[in-house]
N, C-alpha and C positions, 0 to 999 in steps of 0.2 A: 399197794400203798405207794402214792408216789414219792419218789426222793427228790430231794433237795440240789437244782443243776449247780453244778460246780462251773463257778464264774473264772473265765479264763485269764491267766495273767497277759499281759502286754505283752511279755515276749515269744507265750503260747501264738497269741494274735496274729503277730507280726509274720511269726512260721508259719502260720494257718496261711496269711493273703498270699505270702512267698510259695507257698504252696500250688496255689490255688492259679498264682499267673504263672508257673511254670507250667503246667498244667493245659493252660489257656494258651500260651505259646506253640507246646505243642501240635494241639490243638487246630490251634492256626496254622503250622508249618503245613502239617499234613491234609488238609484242604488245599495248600495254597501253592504246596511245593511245585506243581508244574508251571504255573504264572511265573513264581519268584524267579525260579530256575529261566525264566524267559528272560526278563527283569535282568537279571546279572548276565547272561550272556550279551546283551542289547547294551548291557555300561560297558563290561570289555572289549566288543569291538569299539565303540564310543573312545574310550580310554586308549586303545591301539590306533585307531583313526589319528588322536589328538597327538600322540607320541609319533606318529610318521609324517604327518603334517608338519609339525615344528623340525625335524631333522630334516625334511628336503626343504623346507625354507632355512636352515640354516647351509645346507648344501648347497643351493641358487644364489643365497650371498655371498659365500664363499668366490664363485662362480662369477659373478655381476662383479665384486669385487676385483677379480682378476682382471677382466675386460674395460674395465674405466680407469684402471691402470696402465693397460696397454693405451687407449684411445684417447689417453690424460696428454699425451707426447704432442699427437694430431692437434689438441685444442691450444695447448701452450704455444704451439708452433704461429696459430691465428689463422691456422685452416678450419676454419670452423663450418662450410659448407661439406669436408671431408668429414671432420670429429662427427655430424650431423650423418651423414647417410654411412659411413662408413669407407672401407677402402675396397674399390673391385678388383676381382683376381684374387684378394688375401682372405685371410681367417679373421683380418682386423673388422670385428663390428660397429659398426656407429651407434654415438648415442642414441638413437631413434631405434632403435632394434631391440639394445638394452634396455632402455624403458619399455618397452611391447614384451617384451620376455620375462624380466627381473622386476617389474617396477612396484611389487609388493614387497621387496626386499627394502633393507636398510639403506645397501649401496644401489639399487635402484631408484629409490628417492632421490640419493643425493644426483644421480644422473640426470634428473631431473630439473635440479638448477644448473647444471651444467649445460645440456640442452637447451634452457630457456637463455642462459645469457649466450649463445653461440647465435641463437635466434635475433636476440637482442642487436648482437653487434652484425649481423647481416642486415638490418633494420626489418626485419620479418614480427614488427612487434604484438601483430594478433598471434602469431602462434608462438613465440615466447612470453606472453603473457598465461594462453591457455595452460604451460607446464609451469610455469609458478603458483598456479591457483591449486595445479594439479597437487602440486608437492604435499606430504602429509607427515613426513619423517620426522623421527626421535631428535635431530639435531637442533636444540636454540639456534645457531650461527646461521644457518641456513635457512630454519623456518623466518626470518629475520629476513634474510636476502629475498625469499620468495616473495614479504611482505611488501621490501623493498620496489621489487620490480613492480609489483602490482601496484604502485604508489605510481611511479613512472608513468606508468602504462594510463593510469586515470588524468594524471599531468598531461598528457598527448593528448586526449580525447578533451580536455580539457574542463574535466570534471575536478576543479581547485582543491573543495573542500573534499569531497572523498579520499584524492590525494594524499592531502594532508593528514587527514584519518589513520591512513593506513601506515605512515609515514612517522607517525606520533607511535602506533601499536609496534613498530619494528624497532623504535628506541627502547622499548621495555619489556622486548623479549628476554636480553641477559645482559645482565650489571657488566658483563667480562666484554661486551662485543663493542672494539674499537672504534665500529662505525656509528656509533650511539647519537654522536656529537653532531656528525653528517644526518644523518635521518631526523634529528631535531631540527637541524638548521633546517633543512628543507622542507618538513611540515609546514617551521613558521612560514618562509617563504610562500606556500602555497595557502597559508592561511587568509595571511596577508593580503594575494590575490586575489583570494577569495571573498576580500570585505571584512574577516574577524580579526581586526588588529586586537583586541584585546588575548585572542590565545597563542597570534602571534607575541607578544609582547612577553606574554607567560613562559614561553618554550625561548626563546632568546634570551631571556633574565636568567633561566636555568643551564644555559650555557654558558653565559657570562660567570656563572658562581659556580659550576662545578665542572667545568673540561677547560678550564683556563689555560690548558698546554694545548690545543687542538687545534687543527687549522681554522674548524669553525669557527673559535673566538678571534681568530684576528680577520674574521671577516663580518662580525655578527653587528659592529660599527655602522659598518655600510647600509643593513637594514634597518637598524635603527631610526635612527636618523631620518628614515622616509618612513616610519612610522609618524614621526613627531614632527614632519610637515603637515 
C-alpha cells in the first residue's frame, strides 16, 4: 500500500540544495583539481611578476630621481648642450641617457621636459618638440609645459590655429598653474593670426576678468585694440 510522501519543509529544502552543491563542488574540485592547481599557480607568478615590476620601478625612480638632481646643477648653469649629453670622464649622466634608461619612470618623465626645453633653448626645436609630445607623466605643471612647447613648436611651423589649440588646452590643465594667463594670452594671439578673432576675443575677455594681476592683463590692451580695427 502506498503511503502518503511527506512534503518537505523549506528549511528541509534549503539543506537538501546546500547539500547537494557541496556535493557538486566537490565534485567538481576533484575532476578539476589539476587545471585549478594550474590556474593558481599561473595567478602567483602573475601576482609575483606584478609585485617585482612595481618595486624596481619604484627602485629606477628612486634612481632617475638621484641623477636629475645631480645634472639639475649642469642645466641651471645654461649648459644645456652638457645637461643633454652628459659630462665625459664623470659618473654625471645627461638627460638623454636618463630618458633611454628611466623614462617610464615619474622622474624620467619629468627629464623629459627638461630635455625638451634644453633642446629648445639650443634652437634644436624638432627634437625638443619630439620629447614634449613624448612626455606622458602624472604632473599637471608639466603636462602643461609639454603642451606648451608643443604650442610653440606649431607657432614655428606656422600652423596658427593648432597653436593656439594647444595653447588654449595648457591653460586648463590646473586651476593652480601661474602660467595660465601666458598660455591664454598666446592662444588668443595665435588665434587671432589665425583669422578667429572671435575666440581670440573670448580668451582675452577671460583674462581681462580673471588674472587682473598678471602680466598678461597689462598687456591684453594692446591686442585688443587690433582686434577692433
Amino acid at each position: 500500500m502506498l503511503t502518503k510522501r511527506k512534503k518537505l519543509s523549506r528549511k528541509e529544502i534549503k539543506e537538501d540544495k546546500l547539500v547537494t552543491t557541496y556535493y557538486k563542488a566537490i565534485a567538481f574540485f576533484e575532476e578539476n583539481k589539476n587545471r585549478l592547481a594550474m590556474y593558481a599557480g599561473i595567478l602567483a607568478v602573475v601576482i609575483l611578476a606584478i609585485v617585482l615590476y612595481m618595486n624596481n620601478k619604484k627602485k629606477n625612480d628612486e634612481i632617475a630621481g638621484t641623477e636629475l638632481a645631480r645634472i639639475m646643477n649642469v642645466y641651471d648653469s645654461g649648459n644645456y648642450l652638457e645637461a643633454i649629453e652628459g659630462r665625459a670622464g664623470t659618473k654625471l649622466i645627461g638627460l638623454k641617457k636618463l630618458v633611454q634608461s628611466y623614462g617610464n619612470t615619474e622622474n624620467g618623465e619629468i627629464a623629459k621636459i627638461y630635455i625638451a626645453n634644453a633642446y629648445n633653448n639650443l634652437g634644436k626645436l624638432d627634437d625638443a618638440n619630439k620629447y614634449y609630445q613624448d612626455y606622458s607623466g602624472s604632473n599637471k605643471i608639466f603636462k602643461a609645459t609639454a603642451l606648451a612647447g608643443q604650442a610653440s613648436y606649431q607657432a614655428y611651423k606656422l600652423n596658427y590655429e593648432k597653436a593656439a589649440d594647444l595653447y588654449k588646452k595648457a591653460a586648463f590643465v590646473s586651476n593652480s598653474d601661474v602660467l595660465n594667463p601666458e598660455y591664454l594670452l598666446q592662444a588668443g594671439i595665435n588665434y587671432m593670426t589665425a583669422g578667429k578673432n572671435s575666440d581670440a576675443k573670448e580668451l582675452f575677455d577671460k583674462i581681462k576678468k580673471d588674472f587682473t594681476t598678471s602680466t598678461a592683463f597689462r598687456e591684453i590692451d594692446k591686442y585688443s585694440n587690433q582686434l577692433e580695427q
